[in-house]
N, C-alpha and C positions, 0 to 999 in steps of 0.2 A: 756459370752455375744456373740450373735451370728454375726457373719461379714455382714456387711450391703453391698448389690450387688446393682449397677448403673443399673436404667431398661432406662437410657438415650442412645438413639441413635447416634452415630457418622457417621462421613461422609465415614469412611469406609465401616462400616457395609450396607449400600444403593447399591444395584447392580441392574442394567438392563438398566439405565440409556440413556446407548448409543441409543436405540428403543424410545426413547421420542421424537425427532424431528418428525419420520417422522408418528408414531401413533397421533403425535398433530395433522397434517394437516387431518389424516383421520377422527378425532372427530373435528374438526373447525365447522362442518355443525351442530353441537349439543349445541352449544354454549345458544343460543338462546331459547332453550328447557324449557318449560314451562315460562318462561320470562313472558307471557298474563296474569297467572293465580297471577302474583306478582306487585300487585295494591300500594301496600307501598312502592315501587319502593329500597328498600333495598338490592336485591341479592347481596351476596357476595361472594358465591362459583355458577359457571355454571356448566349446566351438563358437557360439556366437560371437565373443573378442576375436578370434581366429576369422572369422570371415570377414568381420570389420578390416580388419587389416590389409585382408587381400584385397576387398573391395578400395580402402587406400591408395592401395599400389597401382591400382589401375586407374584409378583415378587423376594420378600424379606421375608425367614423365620423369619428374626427376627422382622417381624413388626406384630404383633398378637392383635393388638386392632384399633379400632377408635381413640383414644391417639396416640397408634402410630404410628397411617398416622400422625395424626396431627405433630405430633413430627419430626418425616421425612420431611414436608413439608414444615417446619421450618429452613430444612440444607441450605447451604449454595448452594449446588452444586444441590442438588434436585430443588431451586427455580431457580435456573441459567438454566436448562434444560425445567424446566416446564415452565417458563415465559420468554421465552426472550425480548419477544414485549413487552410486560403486564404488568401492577406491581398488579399481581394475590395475593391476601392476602394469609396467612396459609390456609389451609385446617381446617373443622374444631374448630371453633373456640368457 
C-alpha cells in the first residue's frame, strides 16, 4: 500500500509574508474594483484580497493551485497579515 502524503499547508511552509503590510496599502485603491458591475451586492473576495493572494502564490513554491491560496488563506498568520482591519473571508471559497 502506498503512503498517503499531506498536500495540507502549514504555517511554516507560507514565506514573504513580511511585504504584506506595506503591498496592502499600495493595492487599498483597488479595493473597490469592479464593485458597480456587482448588483447582488454579495462580494466577498476584492480585487485587492484578490491580488494578495496571487501575490502569495508567487511568493510560495509550495502553493501550485487555486486550493492552495485558498488553503493558505485560511493560516492563521496569513490572515493576521492580510487582514488586520478587516475580517476578509478565505480566499476562494
Amino acid at each position: 500500500m502506498a503512503a498517503s502524503t499531506s498536500n495540507q499547508l502549514e504555517e511554516r511552509d507560507i514565506h514573504g509574508l513580511k511585504h504584506f503590510s506595506k503591498i496592502r496599502k499600495l493595492l487599498k485603491s483597488l479595493h473597490e474594483t469592479g464593485c458597480d458591475r456587482d448588483r447582488a451586492n454579495n462580494r466577498k473576495v476584492h480585487m485587492d484580497e484578490y491580488c494578495l493572494g496571487v501575490l502569495l502564490y508567487m511568493f510560495n513554491s509550495t502553493i501550485t493551485s487555486l486550493r492552495g491560496i485558498q488553503q493558505a488563506s485560511e493560516l492563521r498568520n496569513v490572515q493576521k497579515r492580510r487582514s488586520r482591519a478587516s475580517n476578509a473571508p478565505p480566499l476562494a471559497r
